[in-house]
C-alpha positions in Angstrom: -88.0 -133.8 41.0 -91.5 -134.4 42.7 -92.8 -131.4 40.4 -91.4 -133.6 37.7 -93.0 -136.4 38.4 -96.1 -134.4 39.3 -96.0 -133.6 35.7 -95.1 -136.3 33.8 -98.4 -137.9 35.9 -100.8 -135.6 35.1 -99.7 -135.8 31.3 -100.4 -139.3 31.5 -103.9 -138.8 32.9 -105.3 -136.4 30.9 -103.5 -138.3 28.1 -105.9 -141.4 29.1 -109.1 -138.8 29.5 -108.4 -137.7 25.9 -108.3 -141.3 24.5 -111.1 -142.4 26.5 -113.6 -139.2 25.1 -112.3 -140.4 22.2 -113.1 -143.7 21.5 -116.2 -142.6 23.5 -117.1 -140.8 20.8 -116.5 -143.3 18.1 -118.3 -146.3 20.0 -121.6 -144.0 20.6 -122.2 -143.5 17.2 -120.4 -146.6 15.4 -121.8 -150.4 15.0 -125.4 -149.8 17.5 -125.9 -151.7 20.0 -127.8 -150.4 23.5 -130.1 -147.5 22.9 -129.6 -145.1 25.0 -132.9 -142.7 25.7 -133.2 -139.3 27.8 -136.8 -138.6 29.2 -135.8 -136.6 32.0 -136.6 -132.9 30.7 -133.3 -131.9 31.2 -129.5 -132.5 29.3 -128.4 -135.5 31.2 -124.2 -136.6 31.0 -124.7 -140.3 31.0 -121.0 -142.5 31.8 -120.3 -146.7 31.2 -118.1 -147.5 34.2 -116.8 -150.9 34.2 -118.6 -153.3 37.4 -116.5 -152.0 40.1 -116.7 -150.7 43.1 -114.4 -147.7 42.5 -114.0 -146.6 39.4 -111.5 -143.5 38.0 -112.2 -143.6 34.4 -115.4 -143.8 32.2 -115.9 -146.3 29.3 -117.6 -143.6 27.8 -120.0 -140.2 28.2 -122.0 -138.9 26.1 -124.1 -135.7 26.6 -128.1 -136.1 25.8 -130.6 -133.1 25.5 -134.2 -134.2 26.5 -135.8 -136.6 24.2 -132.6 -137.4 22.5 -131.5 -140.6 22.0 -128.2 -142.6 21.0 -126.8 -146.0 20.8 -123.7 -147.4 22.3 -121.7 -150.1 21.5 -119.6 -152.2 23.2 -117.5 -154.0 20.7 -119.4 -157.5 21.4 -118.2 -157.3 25.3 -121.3 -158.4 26.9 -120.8 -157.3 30.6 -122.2 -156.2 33.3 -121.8 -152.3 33.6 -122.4 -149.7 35.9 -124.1 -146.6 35.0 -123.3 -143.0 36.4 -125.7 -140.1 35.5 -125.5 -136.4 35.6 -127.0 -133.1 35.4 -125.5 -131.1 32.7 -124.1 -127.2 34.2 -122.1 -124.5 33.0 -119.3 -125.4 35.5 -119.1 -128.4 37.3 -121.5 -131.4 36.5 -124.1 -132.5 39.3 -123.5 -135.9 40.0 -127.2 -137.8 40.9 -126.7 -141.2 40.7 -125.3 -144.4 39.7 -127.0 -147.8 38.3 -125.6 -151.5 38.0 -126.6 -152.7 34.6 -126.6 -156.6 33.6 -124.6 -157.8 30.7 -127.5 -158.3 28.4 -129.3 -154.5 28.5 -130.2 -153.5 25.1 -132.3 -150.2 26.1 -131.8 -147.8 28.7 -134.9 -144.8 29.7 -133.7 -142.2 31.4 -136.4 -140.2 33.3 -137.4 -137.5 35.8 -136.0 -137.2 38.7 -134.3 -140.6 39.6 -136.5 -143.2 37.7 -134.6 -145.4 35.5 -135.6 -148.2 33.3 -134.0 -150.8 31.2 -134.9 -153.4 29.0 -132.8 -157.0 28.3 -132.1 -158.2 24.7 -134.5 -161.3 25.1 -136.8 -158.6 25.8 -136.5 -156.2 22.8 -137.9 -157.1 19.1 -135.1 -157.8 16.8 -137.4 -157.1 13.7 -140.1 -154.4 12.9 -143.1 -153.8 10.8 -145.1 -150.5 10.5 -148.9 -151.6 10.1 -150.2 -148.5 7.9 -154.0 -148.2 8.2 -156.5 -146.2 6.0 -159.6 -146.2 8.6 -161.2 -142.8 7.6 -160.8 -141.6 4.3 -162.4 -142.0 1.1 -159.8 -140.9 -1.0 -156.7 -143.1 -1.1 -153.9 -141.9 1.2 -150.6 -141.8 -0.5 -147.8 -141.2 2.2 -143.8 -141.1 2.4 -141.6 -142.7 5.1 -138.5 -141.5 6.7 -136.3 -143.5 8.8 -133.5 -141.8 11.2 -130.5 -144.3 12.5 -127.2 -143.8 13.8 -126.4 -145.0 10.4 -128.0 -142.2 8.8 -131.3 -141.0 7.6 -133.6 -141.6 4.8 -136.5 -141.2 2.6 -139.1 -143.6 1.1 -142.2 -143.2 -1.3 -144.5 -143.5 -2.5 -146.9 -146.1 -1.1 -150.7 -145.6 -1.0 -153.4 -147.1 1.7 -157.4 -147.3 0.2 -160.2 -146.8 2.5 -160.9 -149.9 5.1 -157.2 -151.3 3.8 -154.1 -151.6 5.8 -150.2 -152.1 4.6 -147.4 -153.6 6.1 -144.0 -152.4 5.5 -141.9 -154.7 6.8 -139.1 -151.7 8.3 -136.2 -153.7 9.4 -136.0 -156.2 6.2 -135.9 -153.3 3.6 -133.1 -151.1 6.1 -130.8 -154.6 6.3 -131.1 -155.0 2.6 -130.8 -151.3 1.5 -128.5 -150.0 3.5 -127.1 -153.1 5.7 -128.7 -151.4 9.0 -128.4 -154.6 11.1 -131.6 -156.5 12.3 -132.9 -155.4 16.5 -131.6 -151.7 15.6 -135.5 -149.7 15.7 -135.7 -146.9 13.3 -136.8 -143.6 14.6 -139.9 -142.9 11.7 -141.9 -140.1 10.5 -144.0 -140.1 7.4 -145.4 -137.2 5.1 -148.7 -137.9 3.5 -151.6 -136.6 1.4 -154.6 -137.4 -0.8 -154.8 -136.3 -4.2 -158.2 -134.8 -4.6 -157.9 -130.9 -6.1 -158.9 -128.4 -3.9 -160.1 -130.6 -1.3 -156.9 -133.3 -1.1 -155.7 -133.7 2.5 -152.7 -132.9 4.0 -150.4 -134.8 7.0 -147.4 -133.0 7.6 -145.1 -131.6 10.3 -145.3 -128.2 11.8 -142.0 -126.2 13.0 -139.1 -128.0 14.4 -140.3 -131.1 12.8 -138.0 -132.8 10.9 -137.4 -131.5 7.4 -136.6 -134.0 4.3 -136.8 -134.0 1.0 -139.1 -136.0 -1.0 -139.8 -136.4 -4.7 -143.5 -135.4 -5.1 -143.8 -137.1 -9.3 -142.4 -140.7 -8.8 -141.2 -143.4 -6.4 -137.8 -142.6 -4.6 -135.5 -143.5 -1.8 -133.1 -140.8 -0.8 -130.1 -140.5 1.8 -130.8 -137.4 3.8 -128.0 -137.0 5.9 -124.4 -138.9 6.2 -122.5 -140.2 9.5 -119.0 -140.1 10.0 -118.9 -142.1 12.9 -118.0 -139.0 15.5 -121.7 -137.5 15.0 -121.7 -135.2 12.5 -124.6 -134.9 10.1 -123.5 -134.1 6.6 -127.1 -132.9 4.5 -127.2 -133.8 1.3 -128.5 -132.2 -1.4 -132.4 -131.6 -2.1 -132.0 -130.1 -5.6 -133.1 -132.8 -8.7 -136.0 -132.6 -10.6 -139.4 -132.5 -8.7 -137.6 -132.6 -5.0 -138.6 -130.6 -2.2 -137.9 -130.2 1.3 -141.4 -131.1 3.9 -141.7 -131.3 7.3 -143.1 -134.9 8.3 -144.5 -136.3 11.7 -143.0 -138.8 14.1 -144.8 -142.2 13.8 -145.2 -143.5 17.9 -142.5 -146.1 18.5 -143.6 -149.7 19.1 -144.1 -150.7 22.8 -141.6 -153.2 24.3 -141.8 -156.8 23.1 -144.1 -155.2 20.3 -142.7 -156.3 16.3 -145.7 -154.4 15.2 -146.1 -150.3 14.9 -149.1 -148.4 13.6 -149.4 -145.1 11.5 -153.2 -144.3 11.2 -155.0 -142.2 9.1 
């Protein structure tokens, strides 16, 4: 009888694991909210914890290589949380340590060692512009722009920068009323230029293990890359029309906390 109920209770538990990984799964890549950013040099296991003092189950985990990032939502339950880190192994994770969170943390650095740092939504920008600058070069710098969210990734081109000129492109507007990417989420962007001057036109492009997109090199364009499901999954879509052609672009430097404005210069 005790085997029994033995049973019957660890059924139920690892029932309640499975649920939990699973919604896990659908809140970290559904409906952004809290970026999530590992700096740390390693994979780090990262768990939400609700705000007590013992606590069985996780919220949430989600595993992050080194310089990955991710965004987890919380449904609009604005909380405080707690915070349990690990290092990733073969066999058994390392536990290092834990963190209490306030309700209103909208971005979360992991780094080396134990350092830690978060930043509060009154803190964070909720809209971005991309200052493109042409400080250099005679020629006239046509360039491409690609923009990676948990939504999914795109394309953008052509725009062009003269010498001593600068362009705004005003990043979170055109993502809210292209694709409905909601205003506060920051675009991870890299760009893909060149000037157009025969054998001596210039080149700015990424080298391997860059990102590779696809671009239309004869006219104007803006192009899905890859679709989300919702659990993660990058479906590529395909690079195959008329004039398209996979490059490899850079990553533009993100903005710098409390910063609306980002630079790309050339």
């Amino acid at each position: 009888m005790k085997n029994k109920r033995f049973s019957i209770l660890m059924a139920v538990i690892c029932g309640h694991l499975f649920l939990t990984n699973f919604v896990s799964a659908q809140s970290f890549e559904t409906n952004p909210r809290v970026e999530i950013k590992n700096n740390s040099r390693e994979t780090r296991k990262i768990c939400m914890h609700k705000p007590k003092k013992i606590t069985l189950f996780a919220i949430g985990c989600v595993e992050l290589k080194n310089g990955e990032s991710i965004y987890w939502n919380r449904k609009g339950v604005f909380t405080p949380f707690k915070m349990k880190i690990y290092k990733v192994r073969k066999v058994l994770d390392k536990y290092l340590y834990t963190r209490d969170l306030p309700a209103d943390t909208g971005k979360i650095i992991i780094g080396t060692g134990g350092r830690f740092g978060f930043s509060r939504f009154k803190n964070i920008r909720k809209k971005y512009t991309l200052r493109v600058c042409n400080t250099r070069f005679p020629d006239k710098v046509y360039f491409v722009l690609g923009f990676e969210t948990n939504y999914g990734t795109w394309t953008e081109g052509w725009w062009s920068v003269d010498k001593g000129a600068c362009k705004d492109i005003p990043v979170s507007k055109r993502l809210k009323e292209k694709h409905n990417i909601p205003f506060g989420t920051f675009p991870r962007t890299f760009y893909y230029a060149r000037t157009y001057n025969g054998a001596e036109s210039l080149y700015w492009s990424g080298g391997e293990g860059d990102q590779n997109l696809c671009i239309n090199n004869a006219k104007r364009f803006a192009k899905l890359q890859f679709k989300q499901d919702g659990t993660g999954i990058k479906t590529p879509q395909p690079c195959t029309a008329e004039n398209e052609a996979f490059v490899r672009f850079r990553r533009v430097k993100d903005p710098s906390v409390k910063k609306e404005m980002y630079y790309l210069t050339f």
